[in-house]
Each structure stands twice: as structure tokens, then as C-alpha cells.
MDTraj code that builds the backbone (N, CA, C; nanometers):
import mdtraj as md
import numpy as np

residues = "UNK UNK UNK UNK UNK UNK UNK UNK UNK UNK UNK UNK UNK UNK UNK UNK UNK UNK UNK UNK UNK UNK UNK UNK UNK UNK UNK UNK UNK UNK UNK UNK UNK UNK UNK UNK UNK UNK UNK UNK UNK UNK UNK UNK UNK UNK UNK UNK UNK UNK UNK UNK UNK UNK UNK UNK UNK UNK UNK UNK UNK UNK UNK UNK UNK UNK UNK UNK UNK UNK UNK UNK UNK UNK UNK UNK UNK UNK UNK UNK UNK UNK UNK UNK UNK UNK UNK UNK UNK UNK UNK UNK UNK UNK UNK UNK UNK UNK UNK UNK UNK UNK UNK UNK UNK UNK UNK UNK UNK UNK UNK UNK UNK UNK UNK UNK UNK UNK UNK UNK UNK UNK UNK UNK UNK UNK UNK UNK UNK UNK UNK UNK UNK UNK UNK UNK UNK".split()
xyz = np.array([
    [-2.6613, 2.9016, 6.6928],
    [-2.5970, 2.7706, 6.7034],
    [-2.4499, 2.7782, 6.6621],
    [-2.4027, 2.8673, 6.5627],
    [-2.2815, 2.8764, 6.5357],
    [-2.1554, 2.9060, 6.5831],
    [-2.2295, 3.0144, 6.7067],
    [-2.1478, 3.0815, 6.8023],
    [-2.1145, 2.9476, 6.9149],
    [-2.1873, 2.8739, 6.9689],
    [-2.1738, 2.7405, 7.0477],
    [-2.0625, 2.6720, 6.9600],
    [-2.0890, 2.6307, 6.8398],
    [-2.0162, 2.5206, 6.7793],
    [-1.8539, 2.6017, 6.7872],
    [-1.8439, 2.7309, 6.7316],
    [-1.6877, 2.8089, 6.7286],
    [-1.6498, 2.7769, 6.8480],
    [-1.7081, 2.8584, 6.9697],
    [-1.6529, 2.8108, 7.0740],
    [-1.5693, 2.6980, 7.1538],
    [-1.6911, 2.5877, 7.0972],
    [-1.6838, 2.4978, 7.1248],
    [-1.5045, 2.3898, 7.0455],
    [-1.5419, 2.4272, 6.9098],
    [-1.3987, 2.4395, 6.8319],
    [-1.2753, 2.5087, 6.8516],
    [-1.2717, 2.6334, 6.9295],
    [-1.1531, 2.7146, 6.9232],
    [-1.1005, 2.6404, 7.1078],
    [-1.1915, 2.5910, 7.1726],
    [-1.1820, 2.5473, 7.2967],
    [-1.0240, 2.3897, 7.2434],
    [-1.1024, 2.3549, 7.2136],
    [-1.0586, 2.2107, 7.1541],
    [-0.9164, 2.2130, 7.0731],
    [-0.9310, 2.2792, 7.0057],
    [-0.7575, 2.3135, 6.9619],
    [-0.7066, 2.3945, 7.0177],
    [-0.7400, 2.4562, 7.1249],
    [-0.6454, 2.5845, 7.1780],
    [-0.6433, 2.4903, 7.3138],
    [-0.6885, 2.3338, 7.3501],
    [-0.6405, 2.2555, 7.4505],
    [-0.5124, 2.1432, 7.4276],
    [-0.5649, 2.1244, 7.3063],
    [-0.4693, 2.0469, 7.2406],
    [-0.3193, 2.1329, 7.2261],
    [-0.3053, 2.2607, 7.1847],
    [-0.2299, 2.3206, 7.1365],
    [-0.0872, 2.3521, 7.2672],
    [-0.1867, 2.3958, 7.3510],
    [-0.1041, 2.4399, 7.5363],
    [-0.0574, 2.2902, 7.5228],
    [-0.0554, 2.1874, 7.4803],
    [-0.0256, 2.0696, 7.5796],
    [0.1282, 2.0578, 7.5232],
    [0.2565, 2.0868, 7.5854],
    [0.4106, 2.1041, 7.5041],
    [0.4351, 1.9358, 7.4577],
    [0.3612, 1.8418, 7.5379],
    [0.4023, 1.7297, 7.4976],
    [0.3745, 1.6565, 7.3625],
    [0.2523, 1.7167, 7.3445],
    [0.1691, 1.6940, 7.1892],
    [0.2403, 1.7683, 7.0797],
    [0.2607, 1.9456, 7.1251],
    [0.3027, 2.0126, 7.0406],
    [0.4852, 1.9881, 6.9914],
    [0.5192, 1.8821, 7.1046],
    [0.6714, 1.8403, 7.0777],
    [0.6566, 1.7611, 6.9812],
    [0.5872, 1.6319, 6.9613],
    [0.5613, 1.5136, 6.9103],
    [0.5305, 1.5475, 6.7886],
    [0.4467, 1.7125, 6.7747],
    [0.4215, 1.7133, 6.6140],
    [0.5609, 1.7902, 6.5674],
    [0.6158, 1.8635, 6.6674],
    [0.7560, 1.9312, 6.5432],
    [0.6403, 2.0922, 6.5646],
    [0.5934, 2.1300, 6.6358],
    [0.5338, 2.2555, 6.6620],
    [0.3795, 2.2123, 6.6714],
    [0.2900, 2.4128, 6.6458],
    [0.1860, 2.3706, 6.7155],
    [0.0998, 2.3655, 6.5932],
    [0.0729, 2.2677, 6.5056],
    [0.0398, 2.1842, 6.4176],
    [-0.0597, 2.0904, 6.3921],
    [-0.1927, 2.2028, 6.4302],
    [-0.3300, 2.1426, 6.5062],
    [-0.3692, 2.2637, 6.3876],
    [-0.5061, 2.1639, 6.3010],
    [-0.5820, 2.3258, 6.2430],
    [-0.7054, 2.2507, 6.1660],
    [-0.7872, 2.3520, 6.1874],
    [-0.8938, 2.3265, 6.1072],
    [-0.8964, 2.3080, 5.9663],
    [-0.7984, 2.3820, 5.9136],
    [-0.7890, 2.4008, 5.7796],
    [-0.6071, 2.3873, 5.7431],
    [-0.5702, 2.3168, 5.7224],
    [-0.4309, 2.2561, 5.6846],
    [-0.3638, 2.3514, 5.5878],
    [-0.2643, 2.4232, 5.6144],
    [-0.1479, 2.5144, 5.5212],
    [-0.1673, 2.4059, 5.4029],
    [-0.1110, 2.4457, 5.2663],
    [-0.0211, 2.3498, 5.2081],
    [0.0743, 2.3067, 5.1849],
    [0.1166, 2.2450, 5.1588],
    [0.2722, 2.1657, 5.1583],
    [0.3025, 2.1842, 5.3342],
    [0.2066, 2.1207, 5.4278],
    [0.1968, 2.1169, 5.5176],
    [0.3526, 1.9967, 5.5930],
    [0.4231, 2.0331, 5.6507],
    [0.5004, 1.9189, 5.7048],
    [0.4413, 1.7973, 5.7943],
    [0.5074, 1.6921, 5.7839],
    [0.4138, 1.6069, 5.8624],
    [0.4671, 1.5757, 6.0131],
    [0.4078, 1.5262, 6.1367],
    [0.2917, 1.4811, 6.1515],
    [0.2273, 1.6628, 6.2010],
    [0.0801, 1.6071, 6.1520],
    [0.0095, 1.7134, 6.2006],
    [-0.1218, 1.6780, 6.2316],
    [-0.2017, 1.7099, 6.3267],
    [-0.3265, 1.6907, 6.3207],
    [-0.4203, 1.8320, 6.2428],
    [-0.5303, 1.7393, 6.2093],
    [-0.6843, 1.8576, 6.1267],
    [-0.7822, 1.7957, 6.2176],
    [-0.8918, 1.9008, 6.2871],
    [-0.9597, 1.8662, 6.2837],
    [-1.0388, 1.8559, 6.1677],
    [-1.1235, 1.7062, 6.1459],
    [-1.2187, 1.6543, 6.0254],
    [-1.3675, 1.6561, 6.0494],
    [-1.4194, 1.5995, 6.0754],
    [-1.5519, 1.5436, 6.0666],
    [-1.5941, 1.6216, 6.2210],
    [-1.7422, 1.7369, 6.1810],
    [-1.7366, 1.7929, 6.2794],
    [-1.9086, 1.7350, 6.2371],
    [-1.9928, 1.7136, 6.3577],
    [-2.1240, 1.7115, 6.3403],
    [-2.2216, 1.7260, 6.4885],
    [-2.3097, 1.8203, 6.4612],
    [-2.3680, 1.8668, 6.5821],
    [-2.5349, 1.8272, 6.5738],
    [-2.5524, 1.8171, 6.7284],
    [-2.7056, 1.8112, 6.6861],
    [-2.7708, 1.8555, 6.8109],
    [-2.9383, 1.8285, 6.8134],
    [-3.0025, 1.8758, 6.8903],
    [-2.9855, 1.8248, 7.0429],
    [-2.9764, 1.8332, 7.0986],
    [-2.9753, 1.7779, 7.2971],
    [-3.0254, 1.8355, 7.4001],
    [-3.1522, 1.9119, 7.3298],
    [-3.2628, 1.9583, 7.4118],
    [-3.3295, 1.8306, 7.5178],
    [-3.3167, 1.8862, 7.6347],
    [-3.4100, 1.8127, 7.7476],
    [-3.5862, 1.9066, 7.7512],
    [-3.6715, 1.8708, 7.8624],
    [-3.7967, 1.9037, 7.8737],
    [-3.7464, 2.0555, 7.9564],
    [-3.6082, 2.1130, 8.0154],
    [-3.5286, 2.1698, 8.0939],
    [-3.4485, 2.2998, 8.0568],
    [-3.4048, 2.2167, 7.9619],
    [-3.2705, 2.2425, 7.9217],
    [-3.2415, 2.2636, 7.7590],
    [-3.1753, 2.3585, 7.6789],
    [-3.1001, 2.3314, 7.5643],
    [-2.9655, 2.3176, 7.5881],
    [-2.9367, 2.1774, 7.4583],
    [-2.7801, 2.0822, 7.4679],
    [-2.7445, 2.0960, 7.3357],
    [-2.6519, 2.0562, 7.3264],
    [-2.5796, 2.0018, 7.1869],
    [-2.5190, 1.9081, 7.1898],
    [-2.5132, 1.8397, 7.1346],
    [-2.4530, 1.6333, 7.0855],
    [-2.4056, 1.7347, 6.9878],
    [-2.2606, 1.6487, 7.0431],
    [-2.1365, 1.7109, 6.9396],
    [-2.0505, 1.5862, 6.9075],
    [-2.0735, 1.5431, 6.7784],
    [-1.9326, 1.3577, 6.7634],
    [-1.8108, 1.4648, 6.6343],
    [-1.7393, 1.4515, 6.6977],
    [-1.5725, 1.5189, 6.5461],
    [-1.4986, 1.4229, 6.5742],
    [-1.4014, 1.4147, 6.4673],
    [-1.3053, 1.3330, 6.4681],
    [-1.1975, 1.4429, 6.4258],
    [-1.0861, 1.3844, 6.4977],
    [-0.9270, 1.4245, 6.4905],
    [-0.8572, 1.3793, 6.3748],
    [-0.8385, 1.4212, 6.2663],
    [-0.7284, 1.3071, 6.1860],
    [-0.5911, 1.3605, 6.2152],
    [-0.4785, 1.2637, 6.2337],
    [-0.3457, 1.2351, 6.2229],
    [-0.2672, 1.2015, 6.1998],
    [-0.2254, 1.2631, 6.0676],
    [-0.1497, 1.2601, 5.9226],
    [0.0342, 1.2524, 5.9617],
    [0.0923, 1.1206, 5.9644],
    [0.2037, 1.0759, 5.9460],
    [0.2597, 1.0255, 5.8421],
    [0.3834, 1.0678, 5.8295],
    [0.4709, 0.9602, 5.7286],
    [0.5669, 0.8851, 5.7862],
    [0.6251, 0.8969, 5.8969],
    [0.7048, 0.7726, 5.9578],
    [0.6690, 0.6335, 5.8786],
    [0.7417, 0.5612, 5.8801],
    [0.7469, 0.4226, 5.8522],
    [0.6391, 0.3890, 5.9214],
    [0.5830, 0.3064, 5.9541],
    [0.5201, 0.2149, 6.0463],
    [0.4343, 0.2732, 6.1509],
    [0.3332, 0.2474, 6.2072],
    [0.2123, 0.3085, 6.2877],
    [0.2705, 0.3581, 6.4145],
    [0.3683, 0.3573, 6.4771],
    [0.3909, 0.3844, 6.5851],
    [0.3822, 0.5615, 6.6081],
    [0.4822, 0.6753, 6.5759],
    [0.4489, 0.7405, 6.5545],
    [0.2640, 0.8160, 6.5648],
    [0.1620, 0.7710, 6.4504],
    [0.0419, 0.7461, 6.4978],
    [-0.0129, 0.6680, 6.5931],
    [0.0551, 0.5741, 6.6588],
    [-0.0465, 0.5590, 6.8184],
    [0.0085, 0.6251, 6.9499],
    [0.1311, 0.6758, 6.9014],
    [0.1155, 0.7848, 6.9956],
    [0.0837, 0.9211, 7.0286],
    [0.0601, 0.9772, 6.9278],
    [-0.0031, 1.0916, 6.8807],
    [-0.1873, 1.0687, 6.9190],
    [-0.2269, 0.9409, 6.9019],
    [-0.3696, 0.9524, 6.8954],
    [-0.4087, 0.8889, 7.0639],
    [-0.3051, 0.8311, 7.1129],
    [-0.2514, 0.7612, 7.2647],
    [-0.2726, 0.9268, 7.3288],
    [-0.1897, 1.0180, 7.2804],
    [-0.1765, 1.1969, 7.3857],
    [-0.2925, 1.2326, 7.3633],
    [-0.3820, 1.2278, 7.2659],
    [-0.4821, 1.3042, 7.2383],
    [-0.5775, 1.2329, 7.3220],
    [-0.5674, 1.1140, 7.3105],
    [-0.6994, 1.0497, 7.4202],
    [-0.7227, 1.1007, 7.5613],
    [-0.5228, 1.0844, 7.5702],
    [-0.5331, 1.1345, 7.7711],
    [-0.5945, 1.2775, 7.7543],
    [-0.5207, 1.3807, 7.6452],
    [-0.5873, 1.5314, 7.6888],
    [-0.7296, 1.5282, 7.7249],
    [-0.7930, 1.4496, 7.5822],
    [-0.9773, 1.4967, 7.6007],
    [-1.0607, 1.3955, 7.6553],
    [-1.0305, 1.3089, 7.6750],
    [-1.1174, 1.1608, 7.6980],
    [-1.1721, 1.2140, 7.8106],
    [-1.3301, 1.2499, 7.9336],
    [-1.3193, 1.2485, 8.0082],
    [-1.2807, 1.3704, 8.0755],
    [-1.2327, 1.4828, 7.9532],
    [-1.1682, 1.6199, 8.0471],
    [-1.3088, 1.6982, 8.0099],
    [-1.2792, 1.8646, 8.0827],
    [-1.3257, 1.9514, 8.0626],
    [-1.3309, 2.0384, 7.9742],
    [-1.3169, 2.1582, 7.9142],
    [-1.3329, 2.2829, 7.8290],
    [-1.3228, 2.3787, 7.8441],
    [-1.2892, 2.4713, 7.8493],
    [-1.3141, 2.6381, 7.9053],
    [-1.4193, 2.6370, 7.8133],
    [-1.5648, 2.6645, 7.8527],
    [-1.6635, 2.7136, 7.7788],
    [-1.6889, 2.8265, 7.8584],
    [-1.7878, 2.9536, 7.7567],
    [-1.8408, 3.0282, 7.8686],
    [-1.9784, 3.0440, 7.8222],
    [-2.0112, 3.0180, 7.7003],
    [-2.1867, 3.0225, 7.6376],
    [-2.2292, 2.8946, 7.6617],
    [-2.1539, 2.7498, 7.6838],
    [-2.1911, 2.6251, 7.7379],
    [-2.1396, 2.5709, 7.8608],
    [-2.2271, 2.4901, 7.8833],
    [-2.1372, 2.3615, 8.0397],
    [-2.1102, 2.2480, 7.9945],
    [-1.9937, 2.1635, 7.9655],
    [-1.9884, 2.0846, 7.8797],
    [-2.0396, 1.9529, 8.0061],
    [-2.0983, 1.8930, 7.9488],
    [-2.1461, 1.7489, 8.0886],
    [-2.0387, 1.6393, 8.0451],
    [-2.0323, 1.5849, 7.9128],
    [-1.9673, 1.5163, 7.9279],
    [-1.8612, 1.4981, 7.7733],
    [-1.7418, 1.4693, 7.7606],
    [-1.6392, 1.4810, 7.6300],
    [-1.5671, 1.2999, 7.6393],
    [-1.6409, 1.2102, 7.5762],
    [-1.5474, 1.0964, 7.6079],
    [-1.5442, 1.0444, 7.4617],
    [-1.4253, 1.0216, 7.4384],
    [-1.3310, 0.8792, 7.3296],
    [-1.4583, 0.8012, 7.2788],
    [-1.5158, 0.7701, 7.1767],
    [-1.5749, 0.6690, 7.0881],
    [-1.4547, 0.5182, 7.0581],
    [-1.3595, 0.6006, 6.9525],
    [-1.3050, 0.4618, 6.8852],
    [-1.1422, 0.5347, 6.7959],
    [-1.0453, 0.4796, 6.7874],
    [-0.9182, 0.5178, 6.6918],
    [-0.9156, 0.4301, 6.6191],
    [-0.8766, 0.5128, 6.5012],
    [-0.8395, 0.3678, 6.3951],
    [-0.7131, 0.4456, 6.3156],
    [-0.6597, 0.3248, 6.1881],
    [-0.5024, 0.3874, 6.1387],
    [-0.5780, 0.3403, 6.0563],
    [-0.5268, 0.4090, 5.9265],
    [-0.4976, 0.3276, 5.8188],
    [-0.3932, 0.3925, 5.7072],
    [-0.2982, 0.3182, 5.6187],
    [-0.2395, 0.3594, 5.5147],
    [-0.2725, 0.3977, 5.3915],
    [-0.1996, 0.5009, 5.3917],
    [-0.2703, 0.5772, 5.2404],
    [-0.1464, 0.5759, 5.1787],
    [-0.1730, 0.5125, 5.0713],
    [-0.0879, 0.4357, 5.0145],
    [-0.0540, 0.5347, 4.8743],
    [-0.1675, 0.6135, 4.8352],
    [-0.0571, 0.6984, 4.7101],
    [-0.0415, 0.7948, 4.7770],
    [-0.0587, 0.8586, 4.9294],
    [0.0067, 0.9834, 4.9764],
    [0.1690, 0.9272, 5.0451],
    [0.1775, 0.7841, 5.0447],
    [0.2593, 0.7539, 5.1092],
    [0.2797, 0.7842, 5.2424],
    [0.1879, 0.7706, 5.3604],
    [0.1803, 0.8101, 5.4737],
    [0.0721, 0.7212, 5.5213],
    [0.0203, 0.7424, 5.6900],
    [-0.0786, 0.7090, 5.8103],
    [-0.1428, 0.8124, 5.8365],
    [-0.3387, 0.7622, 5.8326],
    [-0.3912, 0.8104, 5.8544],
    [-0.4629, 0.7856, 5.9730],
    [-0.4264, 0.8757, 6.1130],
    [-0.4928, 0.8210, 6.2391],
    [-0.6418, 0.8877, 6.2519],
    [-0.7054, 0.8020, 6.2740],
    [-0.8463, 0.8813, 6.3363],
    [-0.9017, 0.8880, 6.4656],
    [-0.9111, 0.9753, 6.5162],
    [-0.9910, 0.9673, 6.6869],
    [-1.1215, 1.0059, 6.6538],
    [-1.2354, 0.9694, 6.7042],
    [-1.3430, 1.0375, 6.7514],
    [-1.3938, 1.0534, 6.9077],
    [-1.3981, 1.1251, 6.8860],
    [-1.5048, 1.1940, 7.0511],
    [-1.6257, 1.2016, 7.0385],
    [-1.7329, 1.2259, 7.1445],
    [-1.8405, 1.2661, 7.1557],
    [-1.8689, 1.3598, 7.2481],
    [-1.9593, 1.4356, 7.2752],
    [-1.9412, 1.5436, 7.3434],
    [-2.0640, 1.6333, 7.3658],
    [-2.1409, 1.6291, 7.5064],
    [-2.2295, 1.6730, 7.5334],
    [-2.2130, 1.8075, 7.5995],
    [-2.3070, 1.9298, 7.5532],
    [-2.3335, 2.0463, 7.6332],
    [-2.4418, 2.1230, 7.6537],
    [-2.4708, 2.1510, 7.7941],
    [-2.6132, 2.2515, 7.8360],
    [-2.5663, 2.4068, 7.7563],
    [-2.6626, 2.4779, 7.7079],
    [-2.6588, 2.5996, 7.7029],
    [-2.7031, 2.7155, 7.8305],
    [-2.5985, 2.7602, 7.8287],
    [-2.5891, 2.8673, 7.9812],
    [-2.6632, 2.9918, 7.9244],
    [-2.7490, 2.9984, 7.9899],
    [-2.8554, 3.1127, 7.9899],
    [-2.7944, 3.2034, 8.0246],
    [-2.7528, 3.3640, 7.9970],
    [-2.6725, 3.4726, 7.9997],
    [-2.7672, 3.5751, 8.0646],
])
top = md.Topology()
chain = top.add_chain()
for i, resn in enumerate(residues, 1):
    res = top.add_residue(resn, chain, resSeq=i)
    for name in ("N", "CA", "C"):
        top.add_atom(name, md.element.get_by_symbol(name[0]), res)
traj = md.Trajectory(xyz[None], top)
């Protein structure tokens, strides 16, 4: 299962990453699972990763829901809705380079902001959801 989920992860930021318009908006390519420190801002992490079973009578799947967070300090939310605005068009609805899965379907749940008030910054959140068959080798 682990080898699906990496994949499935290194797919996802290495789509985000090619896109020059995203990687302009952050000030480089500033997408990571695991955040440098004294990280500059804006940057996205992926956060909240959770997988599960999506076996058919057919088929083995995986139900995949993560969320994006997108860590700004600009003044005011704008900055974060457009950052979480690019990220929607990349994945909402797109594809994957998989090659151990077929992804059926990757669509947008819900964004939200909110201020974090002793980091002094915006915290954007995307979630996705995200279905895949396992390709028999």
C-alpha cells in the first residue's frame, strides 16, 4: 500500500511543481511534504494525507482525501485565493502520471482561509479527493 500512496504523492507535487505559473506566485518551487525551516513565505505543504480501502467485487482502489495548506503573510487574503484559485485549475478534474495505478477520478472538495494570528500570516486550505484502480503488473 505504501508504494501506491508515494507514488501517488511524488505524482502530485512533481504536477504542481512543472506548473511556472504556481512556481512564479510562490517566489520558486516551494511545494513539500516536509517544510525547510525558517521557510520563506508563500509556500505550500502538503498536510492531511488519508487513504483508504476502494476495493470493488472486480477491482482493488484507493480513496485518497489530502489537503494542500498555503502558508502566506501578505496582508490580506488575496495572495491566498490565488494560490489556492491555481491549484484548483491544476488538479480539480485532471489526471496523474501513475504507473502502479489508474487514477478514475481527482476532484476539489472545499477551500477555506483562515488567520493565524500569533504566526502573523494566512492559512489556505484545499482538499481533494481522489480515486484509483490498482493496475495489475
Amino acid at each position: 500500500m505504501s508504494d501506491y500512496m508515494s507514488e501517488f504523492q511524488s505524482a502530485l507535487i512533481e504536477i504542481l511543481k512543472a506548473d511556472l505559473t504556481l512556481v512564479d506566485e510562490l517566489g520558486g518551487k516551494k511545494i513539500y511534504d516536509h517544510v525547510p525551516s525558517k521557510m520563506c513565505f508563500p509556500y505550500i505543504c502538503l498536510a492531511k494525507m488519508q487513504v483508504q480501502d476502494w476495493d470493488t467485487s472486480s477491482d482493488q482502489g484507493i480513496e485518497y482525501y489530502f489537503d494542500l495548506h498555503v502558508w502566506s503573510k501578505q496582508r490580506g487574503r488575496n495572495e491566498s485565493y490565488r494560490i489556492l484559485s491555481h491549484i484548483k485549475r491544476l488538479l480539480d478534474n485532471q489526471n496523474l502520471p501513475l504507473e502502479m495505478q489508474n487514477l478514475v477520478n481527482l476532484s476539489w472538495q472545499f477551500s477555506e482561509i483562515e488567520r493565524d494570528d500569533e504566526a502573523r500570516c494566512y492559512l489556505g486550505i484545499i482538499r481533494f479527493r481522489a480515486v484509483s484502480e490498482i493496475l495489475n503488473n
